[in-house]
N, CA, C and O atoms as a GROMACS GRO file, in nm:
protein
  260
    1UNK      N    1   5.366   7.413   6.401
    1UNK     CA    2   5.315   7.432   6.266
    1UNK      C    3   5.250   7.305   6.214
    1UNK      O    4   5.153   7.292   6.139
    2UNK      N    5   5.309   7.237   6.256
    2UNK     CA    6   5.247   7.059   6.226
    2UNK      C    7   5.109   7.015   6.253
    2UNK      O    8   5.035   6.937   6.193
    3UNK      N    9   5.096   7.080   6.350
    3UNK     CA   10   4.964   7.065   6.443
    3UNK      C   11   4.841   7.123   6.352
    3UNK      O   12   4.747   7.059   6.304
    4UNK      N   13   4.868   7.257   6.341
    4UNK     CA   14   4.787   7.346   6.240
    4UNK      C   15   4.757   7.255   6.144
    4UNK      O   16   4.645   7.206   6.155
    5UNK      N   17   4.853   7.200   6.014
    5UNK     CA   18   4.811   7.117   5.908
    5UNK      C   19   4.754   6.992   5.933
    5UNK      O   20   4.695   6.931   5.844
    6UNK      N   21   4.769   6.946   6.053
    6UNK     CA   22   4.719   6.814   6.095
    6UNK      C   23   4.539   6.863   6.129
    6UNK      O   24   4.443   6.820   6.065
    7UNK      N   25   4.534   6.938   6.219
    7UNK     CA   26   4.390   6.975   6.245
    7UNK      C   27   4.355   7.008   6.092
    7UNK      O   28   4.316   6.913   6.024
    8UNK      N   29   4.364   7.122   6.036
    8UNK     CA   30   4.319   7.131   5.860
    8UNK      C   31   4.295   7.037   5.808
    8UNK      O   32   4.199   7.035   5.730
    9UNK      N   33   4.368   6.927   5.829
    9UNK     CA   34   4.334   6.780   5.758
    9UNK      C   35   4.240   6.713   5.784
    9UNK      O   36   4.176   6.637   5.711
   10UNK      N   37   4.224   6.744   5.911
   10UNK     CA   38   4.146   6.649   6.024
   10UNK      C   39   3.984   6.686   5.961
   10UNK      O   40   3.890   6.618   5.919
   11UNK      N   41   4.010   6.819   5.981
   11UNK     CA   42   3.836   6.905   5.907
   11UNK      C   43   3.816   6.898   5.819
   11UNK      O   44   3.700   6.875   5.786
   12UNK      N   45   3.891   6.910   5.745
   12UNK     CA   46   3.854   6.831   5.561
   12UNK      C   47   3.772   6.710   5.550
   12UNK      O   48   3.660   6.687   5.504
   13UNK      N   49   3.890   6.620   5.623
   13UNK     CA   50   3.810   6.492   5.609
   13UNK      C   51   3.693   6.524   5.640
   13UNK      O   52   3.608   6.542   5.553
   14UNK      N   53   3.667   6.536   5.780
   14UNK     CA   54   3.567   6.549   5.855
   14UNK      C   55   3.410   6.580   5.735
   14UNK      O   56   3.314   6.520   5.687
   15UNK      N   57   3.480   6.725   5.739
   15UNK     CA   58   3.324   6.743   5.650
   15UNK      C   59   3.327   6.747   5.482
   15UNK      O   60   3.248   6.806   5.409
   16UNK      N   61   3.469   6.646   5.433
   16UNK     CA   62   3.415   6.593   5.299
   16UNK      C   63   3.317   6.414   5.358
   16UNK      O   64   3.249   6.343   5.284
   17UNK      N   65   3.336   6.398   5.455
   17UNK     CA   66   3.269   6.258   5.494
   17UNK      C   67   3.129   6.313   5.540
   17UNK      O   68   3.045   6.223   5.540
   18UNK      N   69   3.090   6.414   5.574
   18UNK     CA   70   2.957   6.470   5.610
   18UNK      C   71   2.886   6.501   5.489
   18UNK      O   72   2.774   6.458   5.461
   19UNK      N   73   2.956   6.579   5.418
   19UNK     CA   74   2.926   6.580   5.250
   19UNK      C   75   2.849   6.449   5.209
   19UNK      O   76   2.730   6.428   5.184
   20UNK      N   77   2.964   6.365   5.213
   20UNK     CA   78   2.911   6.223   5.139
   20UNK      C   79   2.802   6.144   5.220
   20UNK      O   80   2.732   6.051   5.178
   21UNK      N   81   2.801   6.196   5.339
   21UNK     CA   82   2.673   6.119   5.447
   21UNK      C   83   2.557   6.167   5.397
   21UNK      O   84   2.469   6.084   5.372
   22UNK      N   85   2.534   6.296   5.375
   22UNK     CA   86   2.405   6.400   5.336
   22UNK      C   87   2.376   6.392   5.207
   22UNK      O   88   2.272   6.439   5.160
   23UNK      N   89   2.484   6.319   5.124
   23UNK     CA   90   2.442   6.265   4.975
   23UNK      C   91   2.392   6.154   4.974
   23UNK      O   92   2.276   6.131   4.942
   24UNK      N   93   2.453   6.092   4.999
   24UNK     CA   94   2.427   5.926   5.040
   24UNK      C   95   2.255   5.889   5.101
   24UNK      O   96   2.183   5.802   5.052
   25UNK      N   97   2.222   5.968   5.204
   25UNK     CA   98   2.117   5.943   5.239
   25UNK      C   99   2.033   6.054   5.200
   25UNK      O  100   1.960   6.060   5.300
   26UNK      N  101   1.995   6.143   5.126
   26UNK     CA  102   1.929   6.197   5.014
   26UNK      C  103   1.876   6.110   4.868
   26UNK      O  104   1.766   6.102   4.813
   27UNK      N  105   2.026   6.046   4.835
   27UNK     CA  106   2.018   5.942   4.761
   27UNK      C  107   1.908   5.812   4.805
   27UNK      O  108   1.819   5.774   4.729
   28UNK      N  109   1.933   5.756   4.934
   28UNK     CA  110   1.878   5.638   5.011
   28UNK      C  111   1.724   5.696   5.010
   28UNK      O  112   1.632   5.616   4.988
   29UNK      N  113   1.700   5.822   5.033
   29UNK     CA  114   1.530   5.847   5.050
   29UNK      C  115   1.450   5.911   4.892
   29UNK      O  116   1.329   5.903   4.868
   30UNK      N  117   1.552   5.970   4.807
   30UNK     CA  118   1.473   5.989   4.728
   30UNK      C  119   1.518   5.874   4.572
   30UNK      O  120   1.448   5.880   4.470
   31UNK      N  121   1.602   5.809   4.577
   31UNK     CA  122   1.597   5.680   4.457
   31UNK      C  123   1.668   5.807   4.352
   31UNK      O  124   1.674   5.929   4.366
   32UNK      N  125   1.716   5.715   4.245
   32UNK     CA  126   1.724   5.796   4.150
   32UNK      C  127   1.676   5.834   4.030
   32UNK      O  128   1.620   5.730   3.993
   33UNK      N  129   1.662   5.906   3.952
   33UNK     CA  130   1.587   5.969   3.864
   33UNK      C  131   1.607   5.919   3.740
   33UNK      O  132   1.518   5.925   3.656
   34UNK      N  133   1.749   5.853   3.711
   34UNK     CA  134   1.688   5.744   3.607
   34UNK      C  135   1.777   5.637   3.630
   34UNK      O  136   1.880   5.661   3.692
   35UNK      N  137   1.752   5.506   3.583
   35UNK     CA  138   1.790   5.400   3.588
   35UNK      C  139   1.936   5.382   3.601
   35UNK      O  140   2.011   5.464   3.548
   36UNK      N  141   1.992   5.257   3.682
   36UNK     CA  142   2.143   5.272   3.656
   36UNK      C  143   2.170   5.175   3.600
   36UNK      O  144   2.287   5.140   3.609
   37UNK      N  145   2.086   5.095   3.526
   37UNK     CA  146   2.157   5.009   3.453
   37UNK      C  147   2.116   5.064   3.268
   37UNK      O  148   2.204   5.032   3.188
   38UNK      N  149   2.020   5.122   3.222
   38UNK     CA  150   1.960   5.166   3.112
   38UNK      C  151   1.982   5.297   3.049
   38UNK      O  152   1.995   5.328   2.931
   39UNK      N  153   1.983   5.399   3.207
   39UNK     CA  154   1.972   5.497   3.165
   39UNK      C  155   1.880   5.602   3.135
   39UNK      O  156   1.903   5.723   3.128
   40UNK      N  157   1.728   5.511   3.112
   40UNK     CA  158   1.652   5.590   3.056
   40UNK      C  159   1.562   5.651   3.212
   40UNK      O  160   1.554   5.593   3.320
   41UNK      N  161   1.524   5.736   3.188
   41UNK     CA  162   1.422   5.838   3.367
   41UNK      C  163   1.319   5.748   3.370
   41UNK      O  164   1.246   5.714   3.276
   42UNK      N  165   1.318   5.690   3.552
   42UNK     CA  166   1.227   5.640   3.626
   42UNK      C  167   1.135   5.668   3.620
   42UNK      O  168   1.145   5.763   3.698
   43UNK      N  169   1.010   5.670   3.581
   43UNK     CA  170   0.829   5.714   3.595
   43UNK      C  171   0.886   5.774   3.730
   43UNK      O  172   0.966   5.721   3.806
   44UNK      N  173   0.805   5.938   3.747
   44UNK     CA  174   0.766   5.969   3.869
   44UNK      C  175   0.670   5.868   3.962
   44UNK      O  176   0.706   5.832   4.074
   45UNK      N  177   0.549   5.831   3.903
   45UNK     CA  178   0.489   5.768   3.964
   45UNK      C  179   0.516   5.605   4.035
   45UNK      O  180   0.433   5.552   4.109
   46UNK      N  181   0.642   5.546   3.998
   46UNK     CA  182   0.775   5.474   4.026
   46UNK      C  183   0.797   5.510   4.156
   46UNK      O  184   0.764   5.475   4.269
   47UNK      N  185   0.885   5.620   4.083
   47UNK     CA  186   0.975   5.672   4.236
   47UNK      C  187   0.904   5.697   4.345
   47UNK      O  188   0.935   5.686   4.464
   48UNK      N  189   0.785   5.740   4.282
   48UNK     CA  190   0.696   5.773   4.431
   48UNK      C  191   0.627   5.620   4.521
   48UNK      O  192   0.624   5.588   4.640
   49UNK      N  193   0.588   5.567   4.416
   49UNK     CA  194   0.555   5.453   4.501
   49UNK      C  195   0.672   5.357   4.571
   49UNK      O  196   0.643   5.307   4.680
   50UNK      N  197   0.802   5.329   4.514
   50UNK     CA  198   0.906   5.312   4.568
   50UNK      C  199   1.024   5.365   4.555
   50UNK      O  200   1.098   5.362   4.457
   51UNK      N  201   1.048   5.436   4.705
   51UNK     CA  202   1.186   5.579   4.654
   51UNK      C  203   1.278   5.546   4.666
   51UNK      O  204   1.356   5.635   4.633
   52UNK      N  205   1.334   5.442   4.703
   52UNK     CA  206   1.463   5.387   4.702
   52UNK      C  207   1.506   5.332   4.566
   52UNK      O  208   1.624   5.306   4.543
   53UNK      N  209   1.409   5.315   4.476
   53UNK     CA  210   1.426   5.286   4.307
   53UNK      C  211   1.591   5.317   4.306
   53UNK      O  212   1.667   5.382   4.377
   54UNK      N  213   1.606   5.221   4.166
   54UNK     CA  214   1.737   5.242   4.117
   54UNK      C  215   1.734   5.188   4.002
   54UNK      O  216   1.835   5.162   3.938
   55UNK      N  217   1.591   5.163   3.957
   55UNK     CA  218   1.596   5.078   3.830
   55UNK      C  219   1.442   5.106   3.808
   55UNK      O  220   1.361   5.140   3.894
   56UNK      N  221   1.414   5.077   3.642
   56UNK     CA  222   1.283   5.126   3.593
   56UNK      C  223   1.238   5.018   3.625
   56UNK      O  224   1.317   4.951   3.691
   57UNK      N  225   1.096   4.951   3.597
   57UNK     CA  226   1.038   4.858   3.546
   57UNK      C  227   1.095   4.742   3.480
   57UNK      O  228   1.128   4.637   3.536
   58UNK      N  229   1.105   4.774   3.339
   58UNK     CA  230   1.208   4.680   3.272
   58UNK      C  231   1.316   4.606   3.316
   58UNK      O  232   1.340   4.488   3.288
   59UNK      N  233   1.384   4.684   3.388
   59UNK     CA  234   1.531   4.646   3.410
   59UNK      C  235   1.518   4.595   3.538
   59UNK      O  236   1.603   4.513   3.576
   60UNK      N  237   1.401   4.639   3.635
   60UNK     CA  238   1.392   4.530   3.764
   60UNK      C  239   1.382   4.415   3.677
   60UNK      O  240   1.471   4.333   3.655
   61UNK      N  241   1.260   4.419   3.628
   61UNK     CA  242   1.213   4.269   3.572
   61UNK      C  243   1.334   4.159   3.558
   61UNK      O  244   1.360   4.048   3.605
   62UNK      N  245   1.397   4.260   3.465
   62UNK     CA  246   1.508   4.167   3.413
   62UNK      C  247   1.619   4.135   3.534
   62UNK      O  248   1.664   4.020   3.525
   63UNK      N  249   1.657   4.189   3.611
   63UNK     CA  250   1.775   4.175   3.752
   63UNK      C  251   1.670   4.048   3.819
   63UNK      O  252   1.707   3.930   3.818
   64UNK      N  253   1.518   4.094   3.882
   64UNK     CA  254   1.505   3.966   3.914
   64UNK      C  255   1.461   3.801   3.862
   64UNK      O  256   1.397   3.716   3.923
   65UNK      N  257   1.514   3.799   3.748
   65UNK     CA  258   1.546   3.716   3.653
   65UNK      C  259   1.621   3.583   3.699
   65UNK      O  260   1.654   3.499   3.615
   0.00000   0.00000   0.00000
């Protein structure tokens, strides 16, 4: 019976860590949609020119400060 809950466990993990792989790098190719330090939404035309964005304009400016 042990075995059973041990494998169940095993697959959970498994594909809550596949979950987070297929977010993670969704995240990594498309940037996010608005800023994480401000808050306020990235210009499309931003994200498109660099998709790994994580920050508007402004708030790069200011980080590379």
């Amino acid at each position: 019976m042990t075995d059973f809950f041990d494998r169940a466990s095993e697959l959970e993990t498994e594909f809550r860590e596949q979950a987070l792989a297929r977010h993670f790098e969704q995240w990594r190719q498309n940037g996010l949609s608005h800023c994480e330090d401000c808050g306020d939404p990235i210009p499309g035309p931003r994200r498109a020119a660099i998709p790994s964005c994580t920050r508007c304009v402004l708030c790069q400016q200011l980080a590379e400060k």
